[in-house]
C-alpha positions as a Markdown table, in Angstrom:
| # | Residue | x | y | z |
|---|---|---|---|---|
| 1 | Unk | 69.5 | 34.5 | 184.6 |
| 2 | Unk | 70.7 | 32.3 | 187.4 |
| 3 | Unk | 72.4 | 33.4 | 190.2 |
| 4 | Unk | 74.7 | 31.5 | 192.8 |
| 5 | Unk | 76.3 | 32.4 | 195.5 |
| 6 | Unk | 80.0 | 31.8 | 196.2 |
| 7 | Unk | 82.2 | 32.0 | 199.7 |
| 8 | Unk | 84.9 | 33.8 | 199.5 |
| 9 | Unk | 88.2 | 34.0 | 202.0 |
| 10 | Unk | 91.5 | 35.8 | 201.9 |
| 11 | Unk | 94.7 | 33.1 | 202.0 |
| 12 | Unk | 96.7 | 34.9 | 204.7 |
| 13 | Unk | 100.1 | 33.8 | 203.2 |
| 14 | Unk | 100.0 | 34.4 | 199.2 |
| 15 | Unk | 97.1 | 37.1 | 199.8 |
| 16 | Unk | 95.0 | 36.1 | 197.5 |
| 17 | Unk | 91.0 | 36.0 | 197.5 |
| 18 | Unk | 89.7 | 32.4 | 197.2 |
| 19 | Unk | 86.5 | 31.5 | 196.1 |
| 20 | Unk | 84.3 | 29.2 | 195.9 |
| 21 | Unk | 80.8 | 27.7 | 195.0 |
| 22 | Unk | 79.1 | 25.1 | 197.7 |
| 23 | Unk | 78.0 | 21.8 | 195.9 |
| 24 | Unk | 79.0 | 23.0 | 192.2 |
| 25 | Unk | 81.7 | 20.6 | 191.5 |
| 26 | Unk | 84.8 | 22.4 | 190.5 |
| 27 | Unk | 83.3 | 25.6 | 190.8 |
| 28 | Unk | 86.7 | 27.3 | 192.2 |
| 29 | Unk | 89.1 | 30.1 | 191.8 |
| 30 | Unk | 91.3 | 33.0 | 193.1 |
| 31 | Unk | 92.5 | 36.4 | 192.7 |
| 32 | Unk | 94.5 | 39.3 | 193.5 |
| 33 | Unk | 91.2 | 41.5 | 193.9 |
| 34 | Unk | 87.7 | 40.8 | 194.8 |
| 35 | Unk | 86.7 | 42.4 | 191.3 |
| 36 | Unk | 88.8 | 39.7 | 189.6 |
| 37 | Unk | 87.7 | 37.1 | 191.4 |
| 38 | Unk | 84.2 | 37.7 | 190.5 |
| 39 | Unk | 85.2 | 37.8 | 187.0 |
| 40 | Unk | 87.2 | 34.6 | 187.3 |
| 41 | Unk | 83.7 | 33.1 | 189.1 |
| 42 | Unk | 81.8 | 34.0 | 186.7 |
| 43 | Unk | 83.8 | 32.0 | 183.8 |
| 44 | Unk | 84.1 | 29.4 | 185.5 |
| 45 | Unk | 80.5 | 28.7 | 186.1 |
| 46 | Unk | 79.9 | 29.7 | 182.5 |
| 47 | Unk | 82.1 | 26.8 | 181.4 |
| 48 | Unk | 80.7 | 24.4 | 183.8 |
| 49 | Unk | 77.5 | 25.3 | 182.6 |
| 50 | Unk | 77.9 | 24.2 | 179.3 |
| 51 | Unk | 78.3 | 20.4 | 180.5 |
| 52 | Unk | 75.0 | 18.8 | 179.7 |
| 53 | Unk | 75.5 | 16.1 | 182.3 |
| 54 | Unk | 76.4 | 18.7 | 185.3 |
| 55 | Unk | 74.6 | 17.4 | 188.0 |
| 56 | Unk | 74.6 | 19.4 | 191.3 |
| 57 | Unk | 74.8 | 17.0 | 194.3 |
| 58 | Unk | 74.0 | 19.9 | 197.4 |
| 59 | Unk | 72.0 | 22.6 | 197.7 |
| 60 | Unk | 73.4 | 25.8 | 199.5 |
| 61 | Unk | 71.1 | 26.9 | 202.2 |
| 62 | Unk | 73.2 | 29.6 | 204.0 |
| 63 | Unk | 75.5 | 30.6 | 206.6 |
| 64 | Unk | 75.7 | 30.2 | 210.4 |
| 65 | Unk | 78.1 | 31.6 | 213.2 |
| 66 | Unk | 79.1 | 29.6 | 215.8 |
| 67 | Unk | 79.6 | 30.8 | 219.1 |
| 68 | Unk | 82.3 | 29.2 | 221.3 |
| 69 | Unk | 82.9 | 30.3 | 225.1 |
């Protein structure tokens, strides 16, 4: 079982869920729902999983919040 993690914003003009996996090329989707998108995720990275020559070129390390004042 692998797990990755994906980022995941709201488009304020369609409303749609947008997702998306750092440094796994083409990783991408969206959704009406968060439950779809997950789904839609998850068959994407199946799919790209399948390639024998995927080769990831970043690793994701995490999140930060900036503070501006």
């Amino acid at each position: 079982m692998k797990t990755f993690t994906a980022i995941v914003e709201r488009d304020s003009d369609t409303k749609l869920y947008v997702g998306y996996v750092p440094g796994f090329p083409g990783a991408h989707s969206q959704a009406e729902t968060l439950d779809e998108l997950q789904e839609n995720l998850r068959e994407v990275i199946e799919m790209l999983l399948e390639d024998e020559n995927l080769a990831f070129d970043t690793e994701f390390v995490g999140t930060q919040q900036i503070v501006i004042q």
